[in-house]
C-alpha positions in Angstrom: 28.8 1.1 -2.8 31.2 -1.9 -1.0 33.7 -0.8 1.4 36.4 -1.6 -1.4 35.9 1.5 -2.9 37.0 3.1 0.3 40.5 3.2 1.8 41.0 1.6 4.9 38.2 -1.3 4.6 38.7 -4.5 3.5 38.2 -5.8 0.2 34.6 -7.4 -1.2 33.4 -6.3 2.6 30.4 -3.4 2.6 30.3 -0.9 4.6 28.1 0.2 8.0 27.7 3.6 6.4 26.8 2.4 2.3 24.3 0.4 4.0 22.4 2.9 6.0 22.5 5.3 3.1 21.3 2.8 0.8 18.5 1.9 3.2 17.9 6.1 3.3 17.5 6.4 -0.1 14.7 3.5 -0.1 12.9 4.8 2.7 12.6 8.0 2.0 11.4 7.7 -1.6 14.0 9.8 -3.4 12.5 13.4 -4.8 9.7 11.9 -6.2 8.6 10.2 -3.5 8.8 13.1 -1.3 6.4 15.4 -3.7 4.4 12.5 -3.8 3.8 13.1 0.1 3.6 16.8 -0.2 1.4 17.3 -2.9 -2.6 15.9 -1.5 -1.7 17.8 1.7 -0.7 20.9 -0.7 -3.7 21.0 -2.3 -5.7 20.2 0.7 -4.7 23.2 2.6 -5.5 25.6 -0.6 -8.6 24.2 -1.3 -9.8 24.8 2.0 -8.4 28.5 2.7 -9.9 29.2 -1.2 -13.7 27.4 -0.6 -13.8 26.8 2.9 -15.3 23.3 2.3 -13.9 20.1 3.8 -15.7 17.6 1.5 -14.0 19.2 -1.7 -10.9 19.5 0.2 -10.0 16.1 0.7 -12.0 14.8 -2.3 -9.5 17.1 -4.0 -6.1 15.9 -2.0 -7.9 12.1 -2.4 -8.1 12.8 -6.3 -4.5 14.2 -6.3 -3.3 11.0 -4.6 -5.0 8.5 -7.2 -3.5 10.2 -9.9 0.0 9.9 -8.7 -0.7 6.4 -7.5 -2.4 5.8 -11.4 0.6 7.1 -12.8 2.9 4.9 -10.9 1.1 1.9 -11.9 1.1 2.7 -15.4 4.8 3.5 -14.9 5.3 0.3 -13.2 6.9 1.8 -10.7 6.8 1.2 -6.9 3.8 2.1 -5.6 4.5 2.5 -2.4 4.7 6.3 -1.5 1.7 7.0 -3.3 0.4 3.8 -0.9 1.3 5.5 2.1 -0.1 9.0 1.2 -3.4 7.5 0.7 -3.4 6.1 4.0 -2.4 9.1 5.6 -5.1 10.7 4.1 -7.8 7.9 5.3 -6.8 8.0 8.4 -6.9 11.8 8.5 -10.3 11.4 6.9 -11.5 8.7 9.8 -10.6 11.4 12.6 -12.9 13.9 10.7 -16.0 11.3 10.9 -15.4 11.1 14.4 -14.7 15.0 15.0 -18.3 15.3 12.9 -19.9 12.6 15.1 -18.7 14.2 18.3 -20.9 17.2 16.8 -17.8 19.1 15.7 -17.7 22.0 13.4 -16.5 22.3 10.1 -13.2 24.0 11.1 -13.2 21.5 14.1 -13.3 18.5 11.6 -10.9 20.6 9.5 -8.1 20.9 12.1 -8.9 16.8 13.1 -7.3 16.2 9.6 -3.9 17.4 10.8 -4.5 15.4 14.7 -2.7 11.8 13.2 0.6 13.5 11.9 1.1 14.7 15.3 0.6 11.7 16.8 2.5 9.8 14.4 5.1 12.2 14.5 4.8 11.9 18.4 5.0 8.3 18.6 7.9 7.7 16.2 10.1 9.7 17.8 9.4 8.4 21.0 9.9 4.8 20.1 13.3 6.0 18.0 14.5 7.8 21.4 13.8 4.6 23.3 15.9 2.4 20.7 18.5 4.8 21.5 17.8 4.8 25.4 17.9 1.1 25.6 21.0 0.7 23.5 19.5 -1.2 21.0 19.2 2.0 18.2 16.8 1.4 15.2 19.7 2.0 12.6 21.6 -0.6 13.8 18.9 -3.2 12.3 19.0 -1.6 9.1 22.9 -3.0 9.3 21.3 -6.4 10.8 19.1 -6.3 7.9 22.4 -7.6 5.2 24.4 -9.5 7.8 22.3 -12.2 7.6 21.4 -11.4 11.8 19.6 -8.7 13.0 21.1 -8.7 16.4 24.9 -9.4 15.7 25.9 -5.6 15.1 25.0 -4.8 18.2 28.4 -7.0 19.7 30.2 -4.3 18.1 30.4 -0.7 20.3 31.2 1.5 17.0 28.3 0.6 15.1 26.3 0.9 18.0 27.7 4.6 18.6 27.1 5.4 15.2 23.4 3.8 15.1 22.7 5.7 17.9 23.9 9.4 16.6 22.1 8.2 13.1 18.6 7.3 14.9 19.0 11.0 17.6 19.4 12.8 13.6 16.1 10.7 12.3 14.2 11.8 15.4 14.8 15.2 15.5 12.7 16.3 12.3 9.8 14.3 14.3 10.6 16.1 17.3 10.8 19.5 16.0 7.1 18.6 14.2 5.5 18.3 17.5 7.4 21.0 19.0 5.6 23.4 16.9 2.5 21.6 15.2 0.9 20.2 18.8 0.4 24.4 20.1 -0.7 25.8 17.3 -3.4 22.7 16.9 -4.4 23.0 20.6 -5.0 26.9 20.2 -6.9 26.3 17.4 -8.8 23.6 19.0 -9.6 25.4 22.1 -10.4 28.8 20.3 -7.2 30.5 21.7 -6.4 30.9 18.2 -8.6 31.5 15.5 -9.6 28.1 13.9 -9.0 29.3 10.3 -5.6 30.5 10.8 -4.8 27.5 12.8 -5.8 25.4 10.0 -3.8 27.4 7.5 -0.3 27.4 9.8 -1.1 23.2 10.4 -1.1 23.0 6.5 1.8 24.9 5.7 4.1 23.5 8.6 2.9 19.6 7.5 4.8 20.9 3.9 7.8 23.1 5.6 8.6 20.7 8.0 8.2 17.4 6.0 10.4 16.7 3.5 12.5 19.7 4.1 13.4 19.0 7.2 13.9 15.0 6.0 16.5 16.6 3.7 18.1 18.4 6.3 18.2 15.2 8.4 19.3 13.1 5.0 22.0 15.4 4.9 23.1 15.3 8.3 23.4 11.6 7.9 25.0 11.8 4.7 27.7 13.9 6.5 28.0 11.5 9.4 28.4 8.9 7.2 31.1 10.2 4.9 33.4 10.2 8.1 33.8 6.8 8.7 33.9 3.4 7.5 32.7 0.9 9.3 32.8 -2.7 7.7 29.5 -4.9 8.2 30.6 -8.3 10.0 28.5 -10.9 8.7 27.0 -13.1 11.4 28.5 -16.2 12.4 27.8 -19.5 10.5 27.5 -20.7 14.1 29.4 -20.8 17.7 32.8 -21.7 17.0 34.4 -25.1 19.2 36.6 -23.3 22.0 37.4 -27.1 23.5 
């Protein structure tokens, strides 16, 4: 969508807001990528709460995740989400070698599955609330990313503001993850709470706070964004002779 379809923006010139949604829409995957995500940890969590075993668990959520990726490439489609959800789960299965070489238990190794998300979850909204704190927001490069410079929106103070209030509605979702995830994981970690139920309330929450809380944020956005119209300056062809 160019800013020409909306009133007020000048002709053949595309919009602040059509960018970021645009560059949404491609992150995020669309519905399918977002089942994609959901489904190995889906199965995951019911295949442990139904045999208790970890080794069929993930060879079960591993299995789910080469199908969809199989699919895709028979498809030829992007491959990407199906990418990242088998790299999530490696990295979920590396932290469950290392619970089980730190002599671990089965539930112990169980709940070090869930341990990345949180600290992915942790560390992305961290680094999104420090783009914001530094004035130098991490939508604002999604803008950069068609103007031909990634720094130049930043000259402007209303793409700025509205970077900003689009990156605080990204890292909220994140926020909200830990917020409730990091407890329940150190309860069951620490015996407070019993380990299976732990493990059952980490796999549930990693599917009711993923993608429907990215919805909920998408949504937001899409909100934001239908407010305004920012045109996208396109960077300089270079300084300009002021002699």
């Amino acid at each position: 969508m160019t800013a020409a379809e909306h009133p007020g923006s000048t002709p053949g010139t595309e919009t602040v807001e059509a960018v970021v949604r645009r560059q949404l829409a491609q992150a995020l995957g669309g519905r399918r990528g977002m089942v994609e995500a959901a489904v190995p940890t889906i199965l995951f969590t019911a295949t442990w709460l139904l045999a208790k075993d970890l080794r069929t668990a993930l060879v079960v959520s591993i299995s789910a995740a080469v199908l969809l990726l199989l699919v895709r490439v028979v498809q030829r489609s992007t491959v990407q989400f199906c990418v990242n959800a088998l790299f999530g789960i490696g990295i979920g299965w590396f932290f469950v070698n290392r619970a089980a070489a730190a002599g671990g238990s089965e539930q112990d190794q169980a709940l070090a599955y869930f341990l990345p998300g949180i600290l992915y979850n942790g560390g992305y909204a961290i680094v999104l609330a420090l783009t914001c704190l530094v004035g130098w927001p991490l939508v604002g490069f999604m803008v950069g990313s068609v103007t031909g410079d990634p720094t130049a929106w930043h000259a402007d103070r209303q793409v700025v503001r509205l970077s900003s209030l689009l990156t605080w509605v990204l890292a909220v979702p994140c926020i909200l993850r830990v917020a409730v995830q990091a407890p329940i994981w150190l309860a069951g970690n620490s015996g407070a709470w019993d380990p299976d139920t732990a493990i059952a309330a980490l796999g549930l929450l990693k599917i009711g706070l993923g993608w429907p809380l990215q919805l909920a944020a998408l949504g937001t956005m899409v909100w934001l964004l239908a407010r305004d119209h920012t045109p996208v300056t396109p960077a300089a062809d270079g300084p300009t002779d002021q002699s």
